[in-house]
C-alpha positions in Angstrom: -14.0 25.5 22.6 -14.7 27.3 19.2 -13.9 24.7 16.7 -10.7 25.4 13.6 -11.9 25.4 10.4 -10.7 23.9 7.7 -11.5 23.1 3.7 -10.4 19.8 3.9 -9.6 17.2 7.1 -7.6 14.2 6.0 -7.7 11.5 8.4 -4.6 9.2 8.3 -1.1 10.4 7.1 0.6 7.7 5.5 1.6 8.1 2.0 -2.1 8.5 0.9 -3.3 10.6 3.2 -0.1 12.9 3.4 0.2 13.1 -0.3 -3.2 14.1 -0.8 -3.0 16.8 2.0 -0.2 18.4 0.7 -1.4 18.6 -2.8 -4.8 20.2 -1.7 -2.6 22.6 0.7 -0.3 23.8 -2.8 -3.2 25.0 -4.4 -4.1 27.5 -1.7 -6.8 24.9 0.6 -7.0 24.9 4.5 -6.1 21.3 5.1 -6.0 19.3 8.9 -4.1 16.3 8.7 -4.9 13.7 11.7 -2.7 11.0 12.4 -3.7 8.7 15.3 0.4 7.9 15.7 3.3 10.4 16.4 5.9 10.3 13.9 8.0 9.1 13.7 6.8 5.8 13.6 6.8 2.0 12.2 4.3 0.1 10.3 3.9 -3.3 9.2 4.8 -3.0 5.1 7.1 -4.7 2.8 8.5 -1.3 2.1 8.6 -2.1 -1.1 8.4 1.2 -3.2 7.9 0.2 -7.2 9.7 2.4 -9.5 5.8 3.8 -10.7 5.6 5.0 -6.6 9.4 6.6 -7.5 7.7 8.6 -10.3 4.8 9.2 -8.4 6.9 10.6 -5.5 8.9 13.1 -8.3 5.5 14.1 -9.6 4.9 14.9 -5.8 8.1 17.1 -5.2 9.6 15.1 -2.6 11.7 12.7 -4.4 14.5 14.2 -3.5 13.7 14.0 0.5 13.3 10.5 -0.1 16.6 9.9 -1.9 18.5 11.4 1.3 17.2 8.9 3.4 19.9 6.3 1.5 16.7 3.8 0.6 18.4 0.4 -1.1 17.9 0.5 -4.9 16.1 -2.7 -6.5 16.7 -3.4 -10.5 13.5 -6.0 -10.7 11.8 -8.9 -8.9 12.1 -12.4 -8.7 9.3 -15.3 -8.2 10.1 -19.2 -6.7 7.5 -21.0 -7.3 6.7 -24.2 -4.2 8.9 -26.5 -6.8 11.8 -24.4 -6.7 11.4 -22.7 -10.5 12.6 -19.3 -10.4 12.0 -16.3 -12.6 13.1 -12.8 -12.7 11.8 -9.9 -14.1 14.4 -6.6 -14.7 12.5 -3.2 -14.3 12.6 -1.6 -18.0 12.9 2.0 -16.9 13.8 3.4 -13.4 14.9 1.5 -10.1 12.8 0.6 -7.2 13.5 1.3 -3.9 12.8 -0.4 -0.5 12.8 2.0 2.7 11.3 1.6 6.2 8.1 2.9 6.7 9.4 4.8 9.7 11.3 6.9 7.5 8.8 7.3 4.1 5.5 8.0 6.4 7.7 10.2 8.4 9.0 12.5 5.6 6.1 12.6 3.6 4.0 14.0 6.4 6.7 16.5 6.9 6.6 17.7 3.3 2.6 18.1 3.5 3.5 20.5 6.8 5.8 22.1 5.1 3.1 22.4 1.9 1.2 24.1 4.6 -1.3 21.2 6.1 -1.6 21.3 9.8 0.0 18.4 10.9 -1.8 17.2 13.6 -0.3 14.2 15.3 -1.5 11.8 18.1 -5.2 12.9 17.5 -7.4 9.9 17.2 -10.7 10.6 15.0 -13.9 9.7 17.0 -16.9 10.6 14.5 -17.9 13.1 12.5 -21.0 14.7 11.5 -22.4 16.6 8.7 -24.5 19.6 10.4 -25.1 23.1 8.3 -23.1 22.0 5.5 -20.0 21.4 7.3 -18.2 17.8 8.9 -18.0 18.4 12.5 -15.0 16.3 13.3 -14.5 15.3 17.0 -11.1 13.2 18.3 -9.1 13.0 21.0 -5.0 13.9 21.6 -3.5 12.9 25.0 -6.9 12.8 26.4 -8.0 15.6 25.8 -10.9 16.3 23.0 -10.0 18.1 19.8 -13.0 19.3 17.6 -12.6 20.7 14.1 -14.8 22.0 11.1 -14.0 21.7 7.3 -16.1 21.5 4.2 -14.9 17.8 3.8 -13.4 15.2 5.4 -11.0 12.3 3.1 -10.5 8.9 4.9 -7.0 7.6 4.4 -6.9 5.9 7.8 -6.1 2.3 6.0 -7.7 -1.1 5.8 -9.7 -0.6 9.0 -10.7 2.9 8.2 -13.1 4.6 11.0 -14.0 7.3 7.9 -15.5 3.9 5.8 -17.0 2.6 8.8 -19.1 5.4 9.3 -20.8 5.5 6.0 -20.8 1.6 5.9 -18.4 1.9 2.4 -16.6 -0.6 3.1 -16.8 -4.4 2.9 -14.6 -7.4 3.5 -13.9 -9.9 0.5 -13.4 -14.2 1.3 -9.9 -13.6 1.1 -8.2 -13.9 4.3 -5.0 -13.5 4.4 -2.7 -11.8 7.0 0.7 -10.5 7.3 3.8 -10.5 10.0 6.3 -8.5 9.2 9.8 -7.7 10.8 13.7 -6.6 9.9 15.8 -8.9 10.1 19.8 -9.7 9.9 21.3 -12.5 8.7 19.4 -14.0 5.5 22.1 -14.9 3.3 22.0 -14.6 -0.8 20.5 -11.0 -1.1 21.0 -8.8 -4.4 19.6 -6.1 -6.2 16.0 -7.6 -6.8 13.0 -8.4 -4.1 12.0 -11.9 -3.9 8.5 -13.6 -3.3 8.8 -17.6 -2.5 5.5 -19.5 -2.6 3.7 -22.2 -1.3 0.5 -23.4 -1.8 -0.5 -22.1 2.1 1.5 -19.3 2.6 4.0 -16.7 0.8 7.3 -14.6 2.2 8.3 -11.5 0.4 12.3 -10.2 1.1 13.2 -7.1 0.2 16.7 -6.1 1.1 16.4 -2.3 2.8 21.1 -1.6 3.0 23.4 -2.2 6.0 22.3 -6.2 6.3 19.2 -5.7 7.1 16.0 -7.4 5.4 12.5 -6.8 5.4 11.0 -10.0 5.9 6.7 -9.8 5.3 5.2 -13.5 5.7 1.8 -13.8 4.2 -0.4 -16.7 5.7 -3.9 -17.4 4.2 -5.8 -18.6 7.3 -8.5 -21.0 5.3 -5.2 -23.1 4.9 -2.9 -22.3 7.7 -2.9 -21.0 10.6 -0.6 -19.0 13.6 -0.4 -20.4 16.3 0.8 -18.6 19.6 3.4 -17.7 20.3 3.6 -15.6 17.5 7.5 -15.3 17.0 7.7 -19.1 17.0 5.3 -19.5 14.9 7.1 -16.9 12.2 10.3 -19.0 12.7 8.2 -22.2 12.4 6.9 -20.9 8.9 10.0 -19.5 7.4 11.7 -22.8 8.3 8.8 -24.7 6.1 10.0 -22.9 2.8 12.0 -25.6 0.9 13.1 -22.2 -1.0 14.4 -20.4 1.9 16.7 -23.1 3.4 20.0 -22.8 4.1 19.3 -18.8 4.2 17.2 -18.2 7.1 18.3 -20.5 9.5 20.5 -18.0 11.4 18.2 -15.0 10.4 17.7 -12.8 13.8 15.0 -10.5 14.0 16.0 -6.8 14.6 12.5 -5.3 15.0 9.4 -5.9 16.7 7.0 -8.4 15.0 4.2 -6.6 13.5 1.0 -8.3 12.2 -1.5 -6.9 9.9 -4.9 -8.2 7.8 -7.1 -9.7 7.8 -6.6 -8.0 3.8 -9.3 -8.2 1.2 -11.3 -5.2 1.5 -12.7 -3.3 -0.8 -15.8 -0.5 -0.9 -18.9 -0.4 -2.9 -17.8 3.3 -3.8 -15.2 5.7 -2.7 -17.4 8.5 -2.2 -20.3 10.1 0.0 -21.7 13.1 1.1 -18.4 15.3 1.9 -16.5 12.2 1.8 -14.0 10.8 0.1 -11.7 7.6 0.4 -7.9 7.2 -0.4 -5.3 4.5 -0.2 -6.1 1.2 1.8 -8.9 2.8 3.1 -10.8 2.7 -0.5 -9.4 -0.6 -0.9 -6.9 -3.4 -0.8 -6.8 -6.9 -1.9 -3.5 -8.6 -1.4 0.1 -7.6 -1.2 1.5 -10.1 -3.7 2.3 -7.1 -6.4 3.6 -5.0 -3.9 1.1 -2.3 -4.9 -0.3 -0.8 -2.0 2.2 2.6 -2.0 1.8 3.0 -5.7 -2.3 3.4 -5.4 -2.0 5.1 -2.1 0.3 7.6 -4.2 -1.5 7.6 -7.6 -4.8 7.8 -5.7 -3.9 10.8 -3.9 -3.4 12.0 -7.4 -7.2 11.8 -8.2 -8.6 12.3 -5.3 -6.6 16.0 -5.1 -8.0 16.5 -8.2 -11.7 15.6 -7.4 -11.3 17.5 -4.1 -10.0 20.6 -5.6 -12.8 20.9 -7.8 -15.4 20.2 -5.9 -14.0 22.6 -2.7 -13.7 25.5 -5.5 -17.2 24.6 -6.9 -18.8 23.9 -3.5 -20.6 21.1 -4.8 -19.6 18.2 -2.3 -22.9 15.9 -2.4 -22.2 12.6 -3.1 -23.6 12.8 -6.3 -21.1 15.7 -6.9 -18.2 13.0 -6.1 -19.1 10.6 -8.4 -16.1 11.2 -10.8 -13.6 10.5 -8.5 -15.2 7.0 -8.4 -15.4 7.0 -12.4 -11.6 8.2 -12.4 -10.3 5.4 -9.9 -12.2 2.7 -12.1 -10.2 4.1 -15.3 -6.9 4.1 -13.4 -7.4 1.2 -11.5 -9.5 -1.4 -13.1 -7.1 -3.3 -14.5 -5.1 -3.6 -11.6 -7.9 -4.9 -9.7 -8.6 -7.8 -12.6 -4.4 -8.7 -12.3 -3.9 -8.8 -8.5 -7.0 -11.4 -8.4 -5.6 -13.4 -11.2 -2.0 -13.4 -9.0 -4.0 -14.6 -6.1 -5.6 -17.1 -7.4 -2.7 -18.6 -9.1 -0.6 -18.4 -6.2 -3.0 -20.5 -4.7 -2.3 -23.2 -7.1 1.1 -24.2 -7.0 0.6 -26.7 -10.0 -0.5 -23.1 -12.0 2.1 -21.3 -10.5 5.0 -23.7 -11.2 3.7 -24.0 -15.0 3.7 -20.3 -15.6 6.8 -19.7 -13.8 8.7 -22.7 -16.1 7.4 -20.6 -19.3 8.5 -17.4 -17.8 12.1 -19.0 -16.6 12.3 -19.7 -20.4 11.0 -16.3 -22.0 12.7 -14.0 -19.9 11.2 -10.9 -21.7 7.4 -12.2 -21.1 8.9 -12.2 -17.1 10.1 -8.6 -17.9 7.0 -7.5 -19.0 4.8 -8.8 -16.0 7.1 -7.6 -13.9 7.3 -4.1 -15.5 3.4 -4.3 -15.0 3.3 -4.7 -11.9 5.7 -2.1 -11.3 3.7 0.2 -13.1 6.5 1.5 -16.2 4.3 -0.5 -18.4 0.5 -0.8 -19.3 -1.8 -3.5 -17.4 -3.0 -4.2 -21.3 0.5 -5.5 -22.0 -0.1 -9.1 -19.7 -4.1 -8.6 -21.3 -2.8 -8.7 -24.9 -4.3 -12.4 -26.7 -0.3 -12.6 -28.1 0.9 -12.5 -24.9 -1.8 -14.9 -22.9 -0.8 -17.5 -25.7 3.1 -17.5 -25.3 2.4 -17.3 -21.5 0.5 -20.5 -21.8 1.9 -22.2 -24.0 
């Protein structure tokens, strides 16, 4: 079988991987995009889209698209600490949205087709090799091999990606932490805002996605906890152990398959190698707390587009040749990096975490402007700022 040839394979289309595809394909590049599911299809995410990923998608073009699925709209987020202290932070400009994965992964791998990527779905990569100054990509679809050529190949296959694996980019941080996540009817007291609730072993984020329905993503860090089989129980067991959550989950019901995901925490040394570039989850991701993992699967696709159509118009795809992408995700994402570790660890620290959530119960714009951070409307150096550090703490 004479293998297709391509510019550009992207391996994985989630939001990443699709986003990057179809902004390689609208400048004129042949671009395969492999997806190991058919679409559509679900995946375990607190579907929590920050009202930087709603920009991102109108910078994108499919916006719109997105808007006609009917996604619920969220005005900020709110954080209970284990004592109970609550604080809420009101997005400054634009809304957030929450929306099944089913339906975002599933439209945005659409809009990349219709961009003029080959979608290619079912078609699980197997290796790749570089050979005459091509990757030689090899997979399978219903059994049956699929082989393909292109000038480069972009991982965007998520936390366990096969594309990192290969050139041993990847690594696994101390952090262990893991998710379950499920829909669910039946949690009373939902608004306009997502919630996180905290405890010093575990944390459940609740974002409500219309009609009733909730999306309900436990995170367990197994150094302190653990899940014990059977798995549902042992969800039930640890909502039921949040003194925050009672009287409001008690006659939740689940309407969706239990889906577990981590262990999170990964991260790679660099994004890039020969004919090789990372994206999304499978470049790196720490810890869901922020909610951020759709924003740099979306922003990244940005840069790494960018690196990719240079370097495909240049034909200069050594590693060496790559090396700005890496310079460009440090710039963008440095400071993200330093504020999702400083979350994590004070989340870890309930005496921490119910101090800073008192001052930010009592200076509601200092909980604006984290929160507005996070969602990425407002610069990481506004939470950096000495004036701010010094009210926080004090």
């Amino acid at each position: 079988m004479t293998p297709q040839v391509f510019d550009a394979l992207v391996v994985g289309a989630g939001p990443a991987g699709s986003a990057t595809a179809a902004r390689l394909a609208d400048q004129g590049f042949r671009v395969a995009l492999w997806d190991r599911a058919w679409f559509p299809r679900s995946k375990p995410c607190a579907e929590y889209l920050s009202p930087g990923s709603v920009a991102a998608l109108g910078r994108l073009g499919v916006l719109e698209d997105i808007l006609q699925q009917s996604p619920a709209r969220l005005t900020g987020m709110r954080v209970v600490a284990p004592d109970g202290t609550t604080f809420t932070g009101r997005f400054g400009s634009g809304i957030g949205l929450a929306l099944p994965r089913e339906r975002l992964d599933h439209r945005l791998a659409l809009f990349a087709e219709r961009r003029g990527a080959a979608l290619c779905q079912g078609v699980a990569l197997e290796a790749f090799v570089l050979e005459d100054g091509w990757v030689r990509a090899r997979g399978r679809q219903a059994g049956q091999p699929v082989t393909l050529s292109a000038r480069l190949v972009i991982g965007a296959d998520g936390l366990h990606s096969r594309v990192a694996r290969q050139w041993d980019l990847s690594h696994r941080g101390r952090l262990r932490r893991v998710a379950l996540v499920a829909h669910a009817t039946g949690i009373g007291g939902m608004a306009d805002v997502g919630e996180m609730h905290v405890t010093q072993d575990a944390y459940v984020g609740l974002a409500p996605l219309g009609g009733g329905i909730t999306n309900v993503a436990l995170v367990v860090d197994l150094d302190r906890g653990a899940i014990q089989p059977p798995v549902s129980d042992a969800f039930y067991r640890w909502l039921a152990s949040f003194p925050t959550l009672r009287g409001r989950v008690e006659t939740a019901e689940l309407v969706s398959p239990l889906r577990g995901v981590g262990p999170f925490s990964r991260s790679t040394r660099r994004a890039t190698a020969d004919r090789t570039l990372l994206v999304g989850d499978a470049a790196d991701f720490y810890d869901p707390f922020t909610g951020e993992g759709v924003y740099a699967a979306l922003r990244g696709a940005e840069l790494a587009a960018d690196c990719a159509a240079g370097a495909l118009r240049s034909d200069r795809l050594a590693a060496s040749d790559l090396t700005p992408y890496d310079r460009a995700r440090r710039a963008t994402f440095a400071a993200k990096w330093a504020l999702e570790r400083i979350v994590s660890w004070v989340i870890a620290r309930p005496r921490v975490l119910g101090h800073l959530a008192r001052r930010l119960s009592q200076e509601a714009d200092l909980a604006h402007q984290l929160v507005n951070v996070t969602a990425h409307v407002a610069p990481a150096a506004t939470v950096f700022r000495p004036s701010y550090v010094w009210r926080l703490a004090h």
